[in-house]
C-alpha positions in Angstrom: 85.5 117.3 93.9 85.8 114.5 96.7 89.1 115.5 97.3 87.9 118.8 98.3 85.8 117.2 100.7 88.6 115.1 102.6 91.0 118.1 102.4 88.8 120.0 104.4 88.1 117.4 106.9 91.6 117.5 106.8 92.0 121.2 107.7 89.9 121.1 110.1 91.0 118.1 112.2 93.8 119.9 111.6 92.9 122.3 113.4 91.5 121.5 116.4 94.7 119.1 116.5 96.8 122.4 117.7 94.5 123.0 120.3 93.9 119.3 121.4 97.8 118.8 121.7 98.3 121.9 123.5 96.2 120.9 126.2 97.2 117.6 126.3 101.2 117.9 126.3 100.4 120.2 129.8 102.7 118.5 132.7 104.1 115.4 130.7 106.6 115.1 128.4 106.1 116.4 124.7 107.7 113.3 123.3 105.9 110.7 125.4 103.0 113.0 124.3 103.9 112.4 120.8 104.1 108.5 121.5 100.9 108.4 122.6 99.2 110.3 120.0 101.1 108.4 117.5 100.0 104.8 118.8 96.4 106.6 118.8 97.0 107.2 114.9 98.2 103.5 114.6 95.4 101.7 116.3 92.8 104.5 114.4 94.2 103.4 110.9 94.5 99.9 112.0 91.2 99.4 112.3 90.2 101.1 109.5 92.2 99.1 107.1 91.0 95.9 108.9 87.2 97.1 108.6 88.0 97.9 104.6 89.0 94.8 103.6 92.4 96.9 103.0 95.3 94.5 104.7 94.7 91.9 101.7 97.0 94.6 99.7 100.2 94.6 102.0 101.4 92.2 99.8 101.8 94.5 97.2 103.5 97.0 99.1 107.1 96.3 97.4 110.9 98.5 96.9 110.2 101.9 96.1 106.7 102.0 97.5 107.7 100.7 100.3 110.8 103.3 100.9 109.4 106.0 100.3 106.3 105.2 103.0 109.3 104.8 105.7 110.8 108.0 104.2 107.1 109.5 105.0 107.4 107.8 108.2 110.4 109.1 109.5 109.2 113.1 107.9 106.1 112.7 109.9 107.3 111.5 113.3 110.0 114.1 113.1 107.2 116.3 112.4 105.2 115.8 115.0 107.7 115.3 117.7 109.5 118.9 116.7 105.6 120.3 116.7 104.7 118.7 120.1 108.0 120.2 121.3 107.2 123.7 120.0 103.1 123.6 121.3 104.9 123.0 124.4 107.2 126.3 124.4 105.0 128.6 122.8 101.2 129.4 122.3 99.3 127.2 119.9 98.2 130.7 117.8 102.3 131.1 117.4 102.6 127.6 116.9 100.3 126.4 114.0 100.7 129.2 112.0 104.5 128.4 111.7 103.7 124.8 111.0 101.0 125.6 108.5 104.6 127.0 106.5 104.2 123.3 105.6 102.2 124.2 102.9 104.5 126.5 100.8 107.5 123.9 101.6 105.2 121.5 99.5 103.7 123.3 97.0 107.5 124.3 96.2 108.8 120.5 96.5 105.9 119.1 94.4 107.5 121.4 91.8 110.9 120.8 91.8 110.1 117.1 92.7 107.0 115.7 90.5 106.9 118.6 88.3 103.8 119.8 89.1 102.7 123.3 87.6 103.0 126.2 89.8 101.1 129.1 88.4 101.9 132.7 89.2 98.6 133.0 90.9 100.1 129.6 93.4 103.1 131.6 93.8 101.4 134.6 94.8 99.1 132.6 97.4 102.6 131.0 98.6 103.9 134.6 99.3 100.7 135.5 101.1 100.7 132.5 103.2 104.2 133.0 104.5 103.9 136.7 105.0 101.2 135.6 107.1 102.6 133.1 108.6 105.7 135.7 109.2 103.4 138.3 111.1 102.2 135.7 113.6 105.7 135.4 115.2 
């Protein structure tokens, strides 16, 4: 159950990311925003691989590994410069909600993609979630 435990860190950073980035792309640029938060991330996860011991392993980074982290890459900066865009143009109650529909995108991906199991009751949650997500706009 550690997962569960970093997956709600996760939501809740998350979280307070909307309102964070709403205040902090006020009067500059959202992309320049998004530059900054990114190098932020970088230097943050920098320093946590350093502190780990984890750089010894960049050697083994290799091919498919490797493309499909760039692939990730190029998903999340895409991701985060459309979002930065959007906290900019609307409210960040309009705004997360819509992102959140990130979920559903990957429970339906990891299905198609990795053949993961997607139970009626996941479906139903799915349908929920962007009903919800539907009566935000």
């Amino acid at each position: 159950m550690q997962w569960l435990v970093y997956a709600l860190i996760s939501a809740c950073a998350a979280g307070a990311t909307a309102i964070l980035a709403k205040i902090g792309v006020r009067g500059i640029p959202s992309d320049l925003a998004t530059a900054v938060r990114t190098l932020v991330v970088l230097a943050f996860a920098a320093a946590i691989v350093f502190a780990r011991g984890e750089h010894e392993a960049l050697r083994l980074v290799r091919g498919r590994t490797l493309l499909f982290l760039v692939l990730s890459g190029i998903a999340t900066g895409v991701s985060w410069l459309a979002y930065f865009r959007a906290l900019q143009l609307a409210p960040a109650s309009r705004v997360a909600p819509i992102d959140k529909l990130s979920l559903p995108i990957t429970i339906v991906i990891a299905g198609l993609a990795l053949g993961e199991t997607i139970s009626w009751r996941l479906m139903l949650g799915v349908a929920l979630m962007v009903g919800g997500a539907l009566l935000t706009i």
